[in-house]
C-alpha positions as a printed Julia matrix, in Angstrom:
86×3 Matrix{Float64}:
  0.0    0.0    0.0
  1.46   3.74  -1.18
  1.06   6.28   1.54
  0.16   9.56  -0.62
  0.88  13.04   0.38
  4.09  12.03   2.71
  6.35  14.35   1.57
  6.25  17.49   3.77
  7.59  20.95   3.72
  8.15  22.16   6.97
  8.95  25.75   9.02
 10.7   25.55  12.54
 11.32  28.26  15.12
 14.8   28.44  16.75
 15.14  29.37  20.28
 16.33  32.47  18.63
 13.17  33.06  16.77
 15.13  32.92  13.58
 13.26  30.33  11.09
 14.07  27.24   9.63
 13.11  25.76   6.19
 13.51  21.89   5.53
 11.92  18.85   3.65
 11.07  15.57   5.1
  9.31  11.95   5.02
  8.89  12.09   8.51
  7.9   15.56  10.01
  8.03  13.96  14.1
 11.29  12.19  13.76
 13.21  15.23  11.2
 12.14  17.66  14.75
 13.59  15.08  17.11
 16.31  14.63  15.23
 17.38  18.98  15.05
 16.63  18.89  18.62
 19.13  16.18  18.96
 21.52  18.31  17.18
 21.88  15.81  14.34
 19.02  17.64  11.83
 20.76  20.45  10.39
 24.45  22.37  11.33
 22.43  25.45  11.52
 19.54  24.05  14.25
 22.45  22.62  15.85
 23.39  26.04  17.31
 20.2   27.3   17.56
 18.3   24.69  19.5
 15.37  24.17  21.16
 13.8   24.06  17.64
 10.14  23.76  17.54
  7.7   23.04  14.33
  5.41  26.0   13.72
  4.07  25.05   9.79
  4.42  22.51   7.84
  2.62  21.02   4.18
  2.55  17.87   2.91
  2.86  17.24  -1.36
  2.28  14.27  -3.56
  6.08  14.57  -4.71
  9.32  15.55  -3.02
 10.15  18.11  -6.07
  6.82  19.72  -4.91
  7.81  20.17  -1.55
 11.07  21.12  -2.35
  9.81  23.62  -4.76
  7.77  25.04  -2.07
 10.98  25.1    0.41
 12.55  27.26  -2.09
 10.15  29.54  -3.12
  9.89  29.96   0.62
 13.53  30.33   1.39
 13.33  33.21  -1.0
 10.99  35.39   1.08
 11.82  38.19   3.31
 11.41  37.16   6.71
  8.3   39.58   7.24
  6.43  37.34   4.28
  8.29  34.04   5.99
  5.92  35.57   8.97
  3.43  36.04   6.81
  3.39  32.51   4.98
  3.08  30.62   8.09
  0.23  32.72   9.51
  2.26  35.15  12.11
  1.29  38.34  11.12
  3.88  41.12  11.4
């Protein structure tokens, strides 16, 4: 059985409120995982992390698109994006 929709595009806050954007198969363990310190070398010095939006996609290039198109933004549309008003 395929699960559908399991690739997921995800925002995380840094205990510095600075934002992270990754891509993931498995949005619970990828957060464990950059609270570990073994997710990413930048949540690695900015931990506690903790998931504030996240979107799942049919296809990893979707998702991935979508983690671009979202690293791109200035962080007041970042803000924006993920439903945290300015």
């Amino acid at each position: 059985m395929e699960i559908k929709n399991n690739h997921i595009f995800y925002v995380l806050e840094c205990a510095d409120q600075s934002l992270y954007a990754g891509y993931t198969n498995d949005l619970q363990k990828r957060v464990l995982a950059h609270n570990a310190g073994k997710g990413a070398k930048y949540t690695k010095a900015h931990r506690p992390v903790k998931c504030v939006y996240f979107e799942t996609f049919e296809t990893k290039q979707e998702a991935m698109r979508a983690e671009y198109a979202f690293k791109q933004l200035k962080r007041s549309e970042k803000l924006k994006y993920i439903g945290r008003d300015v």
